[in-house]
C-alpha positions, 0 to 999 in steps of 0.5 A: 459526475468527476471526482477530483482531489479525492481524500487517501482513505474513503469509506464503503458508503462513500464508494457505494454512493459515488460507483457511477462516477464517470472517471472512477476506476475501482481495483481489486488488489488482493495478493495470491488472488486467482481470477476466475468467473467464480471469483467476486469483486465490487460491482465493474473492478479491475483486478491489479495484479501487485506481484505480476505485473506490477512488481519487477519479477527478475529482482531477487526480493518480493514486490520490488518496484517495477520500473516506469515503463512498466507500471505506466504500461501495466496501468495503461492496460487497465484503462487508466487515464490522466485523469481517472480517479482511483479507489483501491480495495483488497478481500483482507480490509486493508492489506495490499491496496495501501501498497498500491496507493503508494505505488500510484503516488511513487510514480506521480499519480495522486487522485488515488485512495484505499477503500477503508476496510476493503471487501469484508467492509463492503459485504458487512454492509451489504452493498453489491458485488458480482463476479468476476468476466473476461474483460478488456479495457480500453487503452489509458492514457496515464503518463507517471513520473518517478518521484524517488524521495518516496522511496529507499532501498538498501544503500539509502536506509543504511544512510536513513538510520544513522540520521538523528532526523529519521524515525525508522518504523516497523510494522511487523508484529512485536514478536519478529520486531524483538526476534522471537518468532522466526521469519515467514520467509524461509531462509531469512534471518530473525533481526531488525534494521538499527535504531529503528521502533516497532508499529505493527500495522494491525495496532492501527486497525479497530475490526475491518477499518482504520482508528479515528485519526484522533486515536492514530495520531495518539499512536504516532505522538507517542512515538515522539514522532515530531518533525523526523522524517518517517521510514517504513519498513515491514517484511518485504515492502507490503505492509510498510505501506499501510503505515506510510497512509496512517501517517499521511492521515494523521498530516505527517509529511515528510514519508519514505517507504523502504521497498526491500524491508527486512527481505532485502535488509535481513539478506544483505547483512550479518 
């Protein structure tokens, strides 16, 4: 069996019943993970290493795009081809693996989706996992491409904010959004990028999984979304992400990820 067209958000049941699909590729995208043989994951994934080997490790800000050398290097490494299918999951339900499926379709690969409430999901219902091996992969041989309206950086969300047809939102919590808690990042700055709203990310989640589409569509609606163009911005690019996939969910088109967030923002200005 070879799964095409996969819809961005598939359940556990989905996954659980589909593990044995020739072209699927299941990667465990869990941040700060350290690999061992005492480590679990679902049954065959891959560890996708976000902060290593698929961020650009010499910028000065957290999780910065890696080029498409890289990525396409990095993920050629990890067996994937062409015309792999792709499900991403991380040990926190969805945190980092919607990070990763943007990734994937930043650089032109959309036979991707984020496993709906990740390993605490999967072991709430029991399915299998094992422990991680030694393991090498044989070479993919995924070509990417650079789709750069997906993303922004510093000088392109100045621009984005001024923009009468932009909605600028953040999903840090409430507390950062309005500056009363300081910055998790030592050093940075309590503040918010002008004219921009507040949707923190956890709004979006009932336990482990996402809201019905109906209720997330409800949230978005009440922020008089309508035909603007959406710019995601969190602390530094991670959670951004998770909102870019609610919206896609809910059909919004026109999606822009803002890979610096208030890192980059916050640092370079007063």
């Amino acid at each position: 069996m070879i799964i095409k067209d996969i819809k961005p958000l598939v359940s556990v049941d989905w996954l659980n019943t589909n593990l044995e699909a020739s072209n699927l590729i299941v990667l465990d995208a869990t941040i700060n993970k350290v690999i061992d043989t005492t480590s679990e994951r679902l049954p065959n994934a891959r560890f996708f290493d976000i902060k290593k080997k698929f961020s650009d490790v010499s910028a000065p800000f957290p999780s910065t795009l890696p080029s498409k050398e890289q990525f396409e290097t990095q993920a050629r490494i990890l067996g994937i081809n062409n015309d792999s299918c792709i499900v991403v999951y991380d040990d926190k339900g969805v945190y980092s693996s919607a990070r990763v499926w943007w990734l994937f379709r930043v650089f032109g690969f959309k036979n991707v989706a984020v496993l709906d409430g990740g390993l605490p999901e999967w072991k709430l219902n029991n399915f299998p996992v094992e422990k991680y091996k030694n393991e090498t992969y044989t070479k993919g041989n995924i070509e990417v491409h650079y789709n750069s309206k997906l993303m922004t950086n510093f000088e392109g969300v100045k621009q984005l904010s001024t923009n009468q047809n932009t909605l600028i939102l953040d999903a840090r919590s409430e507390a950062r959004f309005k500056c009363l808690v300081d910055e998790p990042r030592e050093g940075l700055r309590r503040g918010t990028i002008p004219n921009s709203e507040s949707l923190p990310y956890t709004d979006l989640f009932k336990g482990n999984t996402f809201k019905p589409i109906e209720e997330l569509s409800i949230i978005f609606s009440k922020l008089e979304v309508g035909n603007r163009t959406l710019v995601f911005s969190c602390g530094s690019g991670i959670t951004a992400c998770i909102l870019a996939l609610a919206a896609t969910l809910c059909n919004y088109k026109n999606l822009i990820v803002y890979d610096g967030s208030w890192t980059e923002y916050g640092s370079l200005t007063e």
